[in-house]
N, C-alpha and C positions, 0 to 999 in steps of 0.2 A: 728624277728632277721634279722639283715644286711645280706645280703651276704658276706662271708666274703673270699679274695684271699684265693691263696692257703694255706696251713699251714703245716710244719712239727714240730714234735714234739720231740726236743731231748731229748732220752732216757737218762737216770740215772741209772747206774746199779744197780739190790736190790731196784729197789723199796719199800717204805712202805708199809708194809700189808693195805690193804683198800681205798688206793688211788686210785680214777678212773682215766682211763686213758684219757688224754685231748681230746674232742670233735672237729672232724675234721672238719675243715669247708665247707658248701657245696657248692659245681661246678656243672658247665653245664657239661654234660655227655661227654667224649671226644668220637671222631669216631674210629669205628673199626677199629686195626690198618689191613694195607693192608696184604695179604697171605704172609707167607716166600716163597718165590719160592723153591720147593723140587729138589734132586738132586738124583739121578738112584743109586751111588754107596756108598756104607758104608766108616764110617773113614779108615784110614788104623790101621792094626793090632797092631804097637806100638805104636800109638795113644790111641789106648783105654785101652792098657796095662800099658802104662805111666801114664795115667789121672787113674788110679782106682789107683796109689802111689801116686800122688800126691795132689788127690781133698781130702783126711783126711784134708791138712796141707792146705787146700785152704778158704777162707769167702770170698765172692767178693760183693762189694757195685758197681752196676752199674750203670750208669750214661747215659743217664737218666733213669727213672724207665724200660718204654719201648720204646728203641730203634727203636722199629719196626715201630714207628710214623716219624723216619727221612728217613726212605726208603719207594719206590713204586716197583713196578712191575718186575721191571730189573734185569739183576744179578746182586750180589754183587761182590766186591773184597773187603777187606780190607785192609788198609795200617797202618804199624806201625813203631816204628822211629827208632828202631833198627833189627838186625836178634838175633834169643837166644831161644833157645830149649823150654825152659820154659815161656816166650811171647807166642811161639805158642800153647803151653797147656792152659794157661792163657785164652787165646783168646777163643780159642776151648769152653771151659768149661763157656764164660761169654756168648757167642752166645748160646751153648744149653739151658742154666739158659733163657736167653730172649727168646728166639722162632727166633731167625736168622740163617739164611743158615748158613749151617757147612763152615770155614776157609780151614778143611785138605780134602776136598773132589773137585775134579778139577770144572771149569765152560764147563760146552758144550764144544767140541771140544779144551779143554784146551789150552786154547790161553797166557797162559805165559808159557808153555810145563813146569812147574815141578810140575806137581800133586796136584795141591792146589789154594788154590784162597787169599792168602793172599801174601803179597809185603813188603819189609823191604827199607829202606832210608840208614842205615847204619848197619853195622857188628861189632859184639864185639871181645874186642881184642883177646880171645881164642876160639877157633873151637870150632863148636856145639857137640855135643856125636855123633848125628848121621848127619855124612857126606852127604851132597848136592851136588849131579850133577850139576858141571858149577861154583866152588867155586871161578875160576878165574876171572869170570865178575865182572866187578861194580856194586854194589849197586843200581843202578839205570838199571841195564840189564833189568830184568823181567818188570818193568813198558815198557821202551823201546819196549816187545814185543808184551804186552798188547798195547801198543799205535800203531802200526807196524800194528796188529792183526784188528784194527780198521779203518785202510785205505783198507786193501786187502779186510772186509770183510764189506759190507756196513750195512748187517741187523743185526750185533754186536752193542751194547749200553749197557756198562759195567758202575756200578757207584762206583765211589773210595770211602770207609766210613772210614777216619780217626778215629783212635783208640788208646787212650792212657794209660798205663799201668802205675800205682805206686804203689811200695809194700811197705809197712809198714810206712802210714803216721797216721793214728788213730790211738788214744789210747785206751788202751782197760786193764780193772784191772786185764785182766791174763797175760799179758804183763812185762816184767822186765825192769831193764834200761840197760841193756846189749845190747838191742832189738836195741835200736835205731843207735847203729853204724853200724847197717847192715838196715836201715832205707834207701827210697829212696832220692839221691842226684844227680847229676849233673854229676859224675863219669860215663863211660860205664866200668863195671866191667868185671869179668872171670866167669868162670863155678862155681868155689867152693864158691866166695863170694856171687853169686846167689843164691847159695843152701843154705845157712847160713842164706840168707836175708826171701827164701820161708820157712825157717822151723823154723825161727823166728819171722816173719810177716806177714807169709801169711794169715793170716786171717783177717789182714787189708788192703786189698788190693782195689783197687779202679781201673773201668776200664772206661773211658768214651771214648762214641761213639761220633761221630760229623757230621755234616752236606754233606750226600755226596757232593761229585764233579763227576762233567758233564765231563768224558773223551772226548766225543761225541766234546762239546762245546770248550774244548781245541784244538781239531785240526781242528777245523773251525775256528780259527786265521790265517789258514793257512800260518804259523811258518814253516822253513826247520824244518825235523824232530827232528836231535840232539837237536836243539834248542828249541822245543816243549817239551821235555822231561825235560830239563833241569832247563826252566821254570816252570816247576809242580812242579820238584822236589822242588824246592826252594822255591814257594809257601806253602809244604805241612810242609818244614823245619820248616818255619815261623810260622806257626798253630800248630807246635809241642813245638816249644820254646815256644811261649804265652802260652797254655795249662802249661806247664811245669814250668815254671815262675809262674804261680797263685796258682798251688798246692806247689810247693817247695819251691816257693819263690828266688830272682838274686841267682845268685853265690855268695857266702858272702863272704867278705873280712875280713881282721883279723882288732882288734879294732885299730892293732898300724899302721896297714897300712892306712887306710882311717883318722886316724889323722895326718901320713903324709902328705896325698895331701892337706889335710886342713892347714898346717901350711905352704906348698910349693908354695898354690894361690897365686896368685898378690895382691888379697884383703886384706889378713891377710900378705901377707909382706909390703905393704904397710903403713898397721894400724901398724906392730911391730916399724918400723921405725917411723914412726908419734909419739909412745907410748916413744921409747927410746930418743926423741928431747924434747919432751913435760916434761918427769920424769927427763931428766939429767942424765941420766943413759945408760949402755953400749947395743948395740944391742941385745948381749947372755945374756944381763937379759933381757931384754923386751920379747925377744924371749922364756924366759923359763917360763915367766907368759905366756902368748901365750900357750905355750905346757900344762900350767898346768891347764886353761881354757877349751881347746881342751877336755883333761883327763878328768875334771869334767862334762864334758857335754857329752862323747860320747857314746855308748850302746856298748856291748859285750854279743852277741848275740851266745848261745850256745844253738845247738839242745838238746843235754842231762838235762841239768838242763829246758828245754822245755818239752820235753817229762815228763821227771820225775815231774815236776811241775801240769803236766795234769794226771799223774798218780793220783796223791795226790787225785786234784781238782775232778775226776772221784769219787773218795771217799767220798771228803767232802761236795759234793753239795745237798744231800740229805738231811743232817744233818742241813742243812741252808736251802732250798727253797723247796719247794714241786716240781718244774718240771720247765721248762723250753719252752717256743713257739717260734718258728721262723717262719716269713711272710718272702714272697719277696725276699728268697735266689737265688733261680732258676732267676729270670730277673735279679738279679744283676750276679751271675754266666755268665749269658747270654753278657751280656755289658762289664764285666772286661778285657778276656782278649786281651793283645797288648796294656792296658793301664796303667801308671804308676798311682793305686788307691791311693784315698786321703782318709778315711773313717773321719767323721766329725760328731760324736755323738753326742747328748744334754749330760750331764756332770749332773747325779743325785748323786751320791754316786761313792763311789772309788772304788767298787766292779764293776764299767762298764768299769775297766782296763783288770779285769780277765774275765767278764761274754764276751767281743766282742771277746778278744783275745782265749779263751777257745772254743768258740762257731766254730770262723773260723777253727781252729787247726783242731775240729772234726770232720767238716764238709770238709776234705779238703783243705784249702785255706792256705796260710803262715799266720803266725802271723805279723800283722805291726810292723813297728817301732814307739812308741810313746811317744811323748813328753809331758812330768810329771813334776810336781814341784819341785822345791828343796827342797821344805819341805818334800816328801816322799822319800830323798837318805839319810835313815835312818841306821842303821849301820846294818848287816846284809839283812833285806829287803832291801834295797836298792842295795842292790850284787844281789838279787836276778832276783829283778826287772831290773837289767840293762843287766841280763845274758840271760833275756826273752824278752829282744829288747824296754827296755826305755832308752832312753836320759832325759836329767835333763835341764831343763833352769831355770835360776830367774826371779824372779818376775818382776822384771823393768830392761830394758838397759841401763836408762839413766845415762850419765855421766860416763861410760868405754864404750868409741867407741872399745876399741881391745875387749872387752867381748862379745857388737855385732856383731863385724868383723868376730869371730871365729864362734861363735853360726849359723851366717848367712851363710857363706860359709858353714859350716855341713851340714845345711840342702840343699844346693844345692847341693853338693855330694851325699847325698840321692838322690832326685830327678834326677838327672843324672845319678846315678848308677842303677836303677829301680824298688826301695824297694820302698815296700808299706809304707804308711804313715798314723798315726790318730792322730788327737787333738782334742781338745775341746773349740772352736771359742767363747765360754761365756768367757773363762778365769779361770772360777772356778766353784765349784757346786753351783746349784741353790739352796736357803734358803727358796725359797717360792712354789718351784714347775714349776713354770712360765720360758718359755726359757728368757735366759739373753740378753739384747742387747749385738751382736757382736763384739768381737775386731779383727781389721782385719790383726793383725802384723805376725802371723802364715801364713796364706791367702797370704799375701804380699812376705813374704819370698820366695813361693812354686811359685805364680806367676813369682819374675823375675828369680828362678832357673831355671823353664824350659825357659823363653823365652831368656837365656845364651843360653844353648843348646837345642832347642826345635826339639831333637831326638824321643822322646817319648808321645803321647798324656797324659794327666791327665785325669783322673775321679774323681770326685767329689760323695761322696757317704753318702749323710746322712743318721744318722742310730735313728732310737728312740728306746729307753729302758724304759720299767714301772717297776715299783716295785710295788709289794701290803702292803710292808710293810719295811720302810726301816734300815739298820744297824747302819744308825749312826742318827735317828730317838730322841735320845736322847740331844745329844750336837748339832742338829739343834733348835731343844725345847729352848734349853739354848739360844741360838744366837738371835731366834726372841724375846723371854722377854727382849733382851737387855745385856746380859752377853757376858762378850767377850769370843771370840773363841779360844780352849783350842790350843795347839800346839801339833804335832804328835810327838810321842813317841814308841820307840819299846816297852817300860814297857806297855805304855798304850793300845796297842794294844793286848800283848800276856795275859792282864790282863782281857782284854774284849774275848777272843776266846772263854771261858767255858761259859758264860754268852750268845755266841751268839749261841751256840751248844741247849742253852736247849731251843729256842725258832723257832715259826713259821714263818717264813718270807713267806708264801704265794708262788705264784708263780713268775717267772721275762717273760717279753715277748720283744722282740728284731726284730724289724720289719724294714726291708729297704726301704728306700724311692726312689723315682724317683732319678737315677744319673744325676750330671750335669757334661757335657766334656766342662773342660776350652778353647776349640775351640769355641765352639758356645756362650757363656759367650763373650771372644774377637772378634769376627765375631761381635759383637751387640754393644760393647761399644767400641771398637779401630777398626773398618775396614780400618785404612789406616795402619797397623801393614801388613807386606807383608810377614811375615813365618820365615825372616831371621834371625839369633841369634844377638841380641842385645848384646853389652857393660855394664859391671857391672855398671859406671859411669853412663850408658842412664837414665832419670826416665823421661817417659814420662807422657803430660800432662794429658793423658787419664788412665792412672793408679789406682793413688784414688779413681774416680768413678768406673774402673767393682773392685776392689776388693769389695768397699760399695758395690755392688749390687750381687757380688757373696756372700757375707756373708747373705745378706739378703736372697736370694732365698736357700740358705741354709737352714736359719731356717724357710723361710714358710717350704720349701720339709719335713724338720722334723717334722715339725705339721701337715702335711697332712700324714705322715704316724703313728700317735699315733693310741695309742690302748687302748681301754675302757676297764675298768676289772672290777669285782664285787665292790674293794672298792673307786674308783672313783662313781660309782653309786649310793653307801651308802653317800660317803659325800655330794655329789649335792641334796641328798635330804634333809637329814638331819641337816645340816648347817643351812638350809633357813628357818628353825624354832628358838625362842629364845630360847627355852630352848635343843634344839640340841636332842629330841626325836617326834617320831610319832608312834599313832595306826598303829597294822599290817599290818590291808587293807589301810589303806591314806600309806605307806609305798610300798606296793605292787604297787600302782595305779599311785605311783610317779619315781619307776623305768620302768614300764608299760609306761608311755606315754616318757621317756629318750631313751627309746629301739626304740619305734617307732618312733622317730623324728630322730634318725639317720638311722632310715632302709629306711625313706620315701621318707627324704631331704640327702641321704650319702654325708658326708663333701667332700669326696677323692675316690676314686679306693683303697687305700691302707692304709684307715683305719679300723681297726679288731674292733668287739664286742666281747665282751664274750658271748656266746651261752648259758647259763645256764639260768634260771626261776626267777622269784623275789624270789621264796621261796626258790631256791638253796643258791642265791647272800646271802640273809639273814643270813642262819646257815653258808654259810662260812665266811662273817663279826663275828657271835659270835664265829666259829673256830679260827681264826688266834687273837682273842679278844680285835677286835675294837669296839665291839656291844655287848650291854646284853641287858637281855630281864627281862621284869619286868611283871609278872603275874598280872593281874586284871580283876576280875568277869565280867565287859564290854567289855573285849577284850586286850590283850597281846600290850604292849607299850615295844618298840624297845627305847635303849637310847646309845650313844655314853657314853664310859667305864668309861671315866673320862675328865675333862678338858683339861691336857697338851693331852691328843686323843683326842678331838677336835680338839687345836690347829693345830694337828699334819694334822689333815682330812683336812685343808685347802689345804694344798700341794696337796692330792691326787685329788681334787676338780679343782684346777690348773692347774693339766697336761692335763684337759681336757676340760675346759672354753671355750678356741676358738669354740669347736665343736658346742657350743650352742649359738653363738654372734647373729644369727640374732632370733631364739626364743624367747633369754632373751629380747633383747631390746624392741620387739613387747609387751611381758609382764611384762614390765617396763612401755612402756606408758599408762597403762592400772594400774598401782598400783595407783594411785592418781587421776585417770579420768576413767571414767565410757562409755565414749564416746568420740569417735576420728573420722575426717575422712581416711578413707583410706589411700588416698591422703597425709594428714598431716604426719601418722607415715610413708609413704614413702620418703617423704621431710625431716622430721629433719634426720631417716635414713642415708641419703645423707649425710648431715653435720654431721655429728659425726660420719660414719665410717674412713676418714682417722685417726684419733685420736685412733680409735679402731682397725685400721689396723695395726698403727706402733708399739701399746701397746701388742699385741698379733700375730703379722706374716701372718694375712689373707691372702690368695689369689687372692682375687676377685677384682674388679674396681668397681669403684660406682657403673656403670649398673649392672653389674654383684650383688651385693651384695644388692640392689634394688630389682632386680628379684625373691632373693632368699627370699625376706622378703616377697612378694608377695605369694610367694605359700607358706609360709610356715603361712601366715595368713589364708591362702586356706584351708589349714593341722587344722592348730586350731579352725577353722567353724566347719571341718568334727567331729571335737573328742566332737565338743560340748564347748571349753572353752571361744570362742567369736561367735557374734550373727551377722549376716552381714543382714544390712537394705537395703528395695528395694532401686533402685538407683532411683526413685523419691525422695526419700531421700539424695540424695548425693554420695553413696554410706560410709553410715556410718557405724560403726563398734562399738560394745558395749558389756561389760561383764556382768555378770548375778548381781544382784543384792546381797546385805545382804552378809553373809557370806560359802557359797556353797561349793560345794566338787570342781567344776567345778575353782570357786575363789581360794579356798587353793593352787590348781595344780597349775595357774598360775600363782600366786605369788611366790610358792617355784623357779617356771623355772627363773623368775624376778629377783630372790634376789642374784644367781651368780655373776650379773655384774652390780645391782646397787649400791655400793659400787664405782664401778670406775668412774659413772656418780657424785657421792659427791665429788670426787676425782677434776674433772674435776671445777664442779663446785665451791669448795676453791679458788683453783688457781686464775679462773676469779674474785669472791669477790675478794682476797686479792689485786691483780691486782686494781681493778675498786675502793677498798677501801682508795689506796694510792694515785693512782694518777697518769697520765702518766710522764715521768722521774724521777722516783723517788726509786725505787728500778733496779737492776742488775738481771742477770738472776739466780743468786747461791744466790743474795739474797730474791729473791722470793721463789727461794730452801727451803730455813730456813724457813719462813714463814709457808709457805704451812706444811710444816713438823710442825711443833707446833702445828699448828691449827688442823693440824690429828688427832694430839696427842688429842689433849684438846678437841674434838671431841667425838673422841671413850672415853673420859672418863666419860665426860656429857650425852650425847645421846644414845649409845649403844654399847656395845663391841664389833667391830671390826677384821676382820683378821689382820694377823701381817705386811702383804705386802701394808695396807691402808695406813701407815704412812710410806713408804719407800721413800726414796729421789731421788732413779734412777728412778721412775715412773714414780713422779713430772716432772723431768730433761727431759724426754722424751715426755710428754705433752708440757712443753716449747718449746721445740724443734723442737714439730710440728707446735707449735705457730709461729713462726717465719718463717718456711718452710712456711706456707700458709699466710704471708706478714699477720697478724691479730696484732702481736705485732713485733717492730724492733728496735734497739738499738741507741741510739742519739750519737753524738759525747763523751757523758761520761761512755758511755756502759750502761747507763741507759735505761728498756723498756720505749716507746712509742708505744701508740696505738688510737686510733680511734672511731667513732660512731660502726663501725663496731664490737668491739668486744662487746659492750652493747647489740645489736642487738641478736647476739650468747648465750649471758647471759636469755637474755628474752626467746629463746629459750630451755635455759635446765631447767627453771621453770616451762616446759610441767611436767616435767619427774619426779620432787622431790616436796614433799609433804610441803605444806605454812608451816608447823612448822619446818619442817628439814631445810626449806631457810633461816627461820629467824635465828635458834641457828647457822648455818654454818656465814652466816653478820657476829653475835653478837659477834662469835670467832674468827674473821679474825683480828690477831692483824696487826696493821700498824707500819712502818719503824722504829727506833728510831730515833728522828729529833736532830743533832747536836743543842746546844744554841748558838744563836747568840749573842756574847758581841757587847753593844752600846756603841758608841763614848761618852767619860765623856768630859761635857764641863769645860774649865779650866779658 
């Protein structure tokens, strides 16, 4: 098994009897955290009298596990962002829970002189219970003496360890929805709403430590004093707001107010105006379609119907998934805040509206704002959804510039106002599993809001999501046979709930990938951009390409952080047989060598395995009942449940295909040739990964991808499935003969992706069949699509994404990128020796019988009749 990052595992309340609990994934051992430095005198006496009233009412989730890995040797102080009785209990009680010096007990020679080692930023508006000596200083005194304290006394080195308190942001099912108006917000409250809020939520309470700071290091700026203080302070402000901002999420505005400033821009007065010249019609109606656009597209984002929603959700999630994984929280935690986050998911199913948004909520974080289709502002769900922070847009802008005018300005208000943000850069769910090529008009939008007011960095944070099995599993069934797509309905949904209640959906795994900061995105494709805020009007030339390229590194980032599960394993094996079954052990020995090619050659840092056994993977394929098992006297035969679950197991096979590009291909050249040289399958390699970069998101550069195919030929010597000849030989390479356990293995790893080598190779028949100028590139489209068809129906059945037309579109695409074929003055392709050349080359790869039926099907153009002059 891989090593696999960190992993937490969100709990489900009530678990099901029998369910084990998810296997953590293993680490390198972390180091002893350092001693707490011990202190001579005891808390004081209404310290410890207070905390035995108040720790009943207390749950603290501390942040990070142990804190005592961000501090060394020194004393501590901690600093927190307010003064409040109950903060310093709070505090008190999450340093004993960790093993941190006590808060209420002085440092040596008490160098802020009031008895304690903890420092507040600001005071709340009502007096503590118990009165402070020195109530009259500023809020900034005690650091002031602490810093004071550190000039007079040179062998003083105090470390400041920010510290942030929120009460009642988790939900939690003994929780009511009363709970949440005394929930933490933005407000500095009084004594009594404090106590309402501890004895309401205290047991969600969340305390995170941060990074000390170097007192030491600040007054060797050597700063006048006031103004050393002054500047901490304000530093430490900063570090409280961001903290604060990522858990609570801006200050929200009410929904009618930010459609205000939406309809008050220059951009949207402008378009009103434009609208009302253009229609004939008076300002104040142009202006009231304007408002009414505004209305239908903006969110009304309510903590209660959030909470409550999570209340539910904390119920219902059992009933639907077995459990839930989370990778990669903590580095994105790490990287968020001070950033206005963009979260940028793959787009599987509609449940990755609730499973991202629910996920954050619990783990602390606000919930985004996210932009959903019109087709789900359904009549009630869609109140819902708009109350839990969705926006609506349509499908297409084209042809109402005031529908874009409005929609575009929203989201700049977002993005200026400092709300987190997600969408879904495919556009829609994917039908085949496979991420979608990118549309980059969301991307676009977010880019020139901030570079208007570029107050705020952006984060880019893709996220991948698996499913083991999924909810709308059925009407995708329906879509790939060719039936069109039903339309959403409230009937149709509250009609499917009992239906989804009595089934297994497996588990879901939700893993972040490497964030990208649209700074360093611009720093690489606009360096002459100098920081300063642009004009809505500006579109510069360098625009269209970083958004193209942010979209791109987008979706490699989301493939480099997928996640392998038991039933991606089943179908990668499984599929690569005709009849979609295998013996136990050819079964075992083929998720066996899929575990090992990812532990050997790991795709990423930040993709997960499932840790389980071939023989766990198995019984949980026949649990969740994508697999049944057919007894026989020579040994147990595994078979996929039925057809449309085959079908279905393509998708799962999909979400995970990139992981295996350089495998497969090695055991592609080897299905139809016996013997290669080394050399050779490194060369076509070359040529045929850009076609398999742009079709699947790879990473790597030729070399790079080259390399990879190198060792993992290495890899396949060692397991036994190819034979490497001495290099008086060439260094040739060869598989075993007949038909062998060694041969099956390598064929099944083969069969994932040689489907998109016939794919590849249609294209060029139909091409090379017609002729250069003679077809367009939409109607090579068509072509190529027929001949798919008429393909899988002659020679073998086919996944449903073989005959897809954006795939074709995409291989074009690349056609022409790499100058192979280019359009003549009638938009007609032209092409060269050179792409015969390429042709000759994928006849390595595909079997003399499969090249001929692929010819024999390649229909050509229909040719217009040419009428002849009649002589008169």
């Amino acid at each position: 098994m891989p090593p696999m990052p960190e992993q937490n595992s969100l709990p489900f309340p009530d678990p099901p009897a029998g369910t084990p609990p998810p296997a953590a994934a293993p680490s390198s051992p972390a180091p002893d955290p350092p001693p707490a430095p011990t202190r001579s005198r005891k808390r004081p006496l209404w310290a410890r009298l207070l905390g035995k009233v108040v720790d009943p009412w207390l749950t603290l989730s501390i942040e990070p596990e142990d804190p005592r890995q961000l501090t060394d040797a020194r004393p501590v102080c901690y600093v927190l962002e307010d003064y409040g009785l109950s903060n310093a209990l709070i505090l008190d009680r999450a340093c004993r829970d960790a093993g941190m010096p006590p808060p209420l007990v002085p440092l040596a020679g008490d160098p802020l002189g009031r008895k304690r080692a903890y420092v507040a930023l600001s005071r709340r508006n009502a007096s503590a219970l118990i009165p402070e000596a020195g109530s009259t200083k500023t809020h900034s005194g005690s650091l002031a003496r602490l810093m004071q304290a550190h000039r007079t006394r040179p062998e003083l080195d105090v470390q400041l360890v920010p510290v942030s308190i929120f009460v009642g942001r988790a939900p939690d099912k003994a929780s009511g929805w009363f709970s949440v108006l005394f929930s933490e917000n933005w407000t500095i409250v009084g004594r009594f709403r404090r106590l309402l809020a501890i004895l309401l939520n205290g047991r969600d309470t969340i305390v995170r430590f941060a990074t000390p700071v170097s007192i030491r290091d600040s007054i060797a700026e050597d700063l006048p004093p006031e103004r050393t203080v002054r500047k901490l302070s304000r530093v430490l402000r900063v570090h409280f707001h961001r903290i604060r901002e990522s858990v609570i999420g801006p200050d929200l505005s009410t929904r009618r107010l930010l459609v205000d400033k939406v309809l008050a821009s220059d951009p949207v007065r402008d378009a009103i105006a434009t609208q009302a010249k253009r229609d004939n019609i008076k300002p104040d109606d142009a202006w009231k379609k304007a408002h009414g656009y505004a209305w239908e597209v903006a969110a009304d984002y309510s903590a209660p119907v959030v909470r409550s929603l999570s209340f539910l959700l904390s119920q219902g999630w059992n009933r639907i998934f077995a459990g839930m994984l989370v990778h990669h929280l903590e580095k994105f935690k790490e990287a968020a805040p001070g950033h206005e986050v963009v979260y940028v998911p793959c787009h599987r199913s509609h449940m990755d509206y609730l499973v991202l948004s629910y996920l954050l909520y619990v783990r602390g974080i606000v919930p985004p704002h996210i932009a959903a289709g019109i087709n789900l502002n359904l009549p009630v769900i869609g109140t819902i959804l708009r109350k839990c922070g969705a926006f609506f847009m349509r499908r297409s802008f084209r042809g109402n510039p005031l529908y874009s005018a409005v929609f575009t300005e929203y989201v700049a208000q977002l993005v200026s106002g400092g709300y987190s943000l997600e969408y879904f850069i495919e556009g829609g769910r994917s039908r085949t599993g496979r991420l979608l090529q990118p549309k980059g008009g969301m991307i676009s939008m977010t880019v020139r809001a901030f570079l208007r007011q570029p107050k705020k960095p952006v984060l880019f944070q893709p996220v991948y999501i698996g499913y083991e099995k999924l909810l709308e599993g059925n009407s995708y069934l329906d879509e790939l046979i060719g039936r069109p797509k039903e339309k959403e309905s409230i009937w149709a949904l509250l009609w499917g709930i009992p239906k989804v209640l009595r089934q297994n959906y497996g588990q879901v795994v939700v893993n972040f990938g490497e964030a990208i900061p649209l700074n360093d995105v611009l720093a690489k494709h606009a360096p002459e951009w100098d920081g300063q805020p642009m004009g809505e009007e500006e579109k510069p030339a360098w625009l269209p390409q970083a958004v193209d390229a942010l979209a791109q590194q987008i979706q490699v980032h989301i493939n480099g952080a997928a996640d392998v599960n038991p039933i991606n394993l089943l179908a990668l094996a499984l599929l690569s047989t005709p009849k979609h079954a295998m013996g136990e052990s050819d079964l075992i020995s083929q998720i066996e060598l899929s575990k090992t090619l990812l532990s050997e050659l790991p795709y990423s840092d930040r993709v997960t395995v499932t840790p389980h056994t071939p023989e766990r993977i198995i019984a949980h394929g026949e649990a969740i009942n994508v697999l049944q098992r057919i007894q026989h006297p020579l040994g147990d035969v595994l078979d996929v449940v039925n057809e449309d679950t085959a079908v279905l197991m393509t998708y799962y096979r999909n979400n995970v295909l990139h992981l295996f590009t350089a495998p497969a291909w090695i055991a592609c050249c080897f299905q139809s040739n016996r013997r290669m040289l080394r050399q050779r399958v490194l060369k076509l390699g070359r040529s045929l990964y850009p076609f398999l970069q742009a079709e699947l998101f790879l990473p790597w550069s030729e070399d790079e991808f080259a390399e990879r195919i190198d060792k993992t030929i290495d890899l396949f010597v060692r397991e036994g499935l190819l034979e490497q000849a001495s290099d008086e030989d060439g260094g040739i390479l060869q598989r075993n003969a007949g038909q062998t356990d060694e041969v099956f293995r390598l064929r099944a790893i083969g069969h994932s992706l040689q489907q998109a080598f016939e794919r590849y190779y249609i294209a060029i028949s139909v091409l090379v069949k017609n002729g250069p100028g003679v077809l367009s590139a939409a109607e090579l489209e068509s072509l190529c699509q027929l001949a798919a068809q008429r393909l899988s129906l002659l020679y073998a059945p086919a996944a449903p994404e073989f005959f897809d037309k954006t795939l074709f579109r995409g291989f074009i695409q690349k056609l022409r990128q790499l100058k192979l074929v280019w359009p003549d003055e009638n938009s007609k392709l032209v092409f060269d020796d050179r792409l015969d050349a390429w042709a000759r080359d994928a006849k390595v790869i595909l079997g003399r019988e499969l090249r001929h039926t692929i010819e024999r099907v390649s229909p050509e153009a229909v040719k217009p009749e040419v009428e002849l002059p009649v002589a008169e």
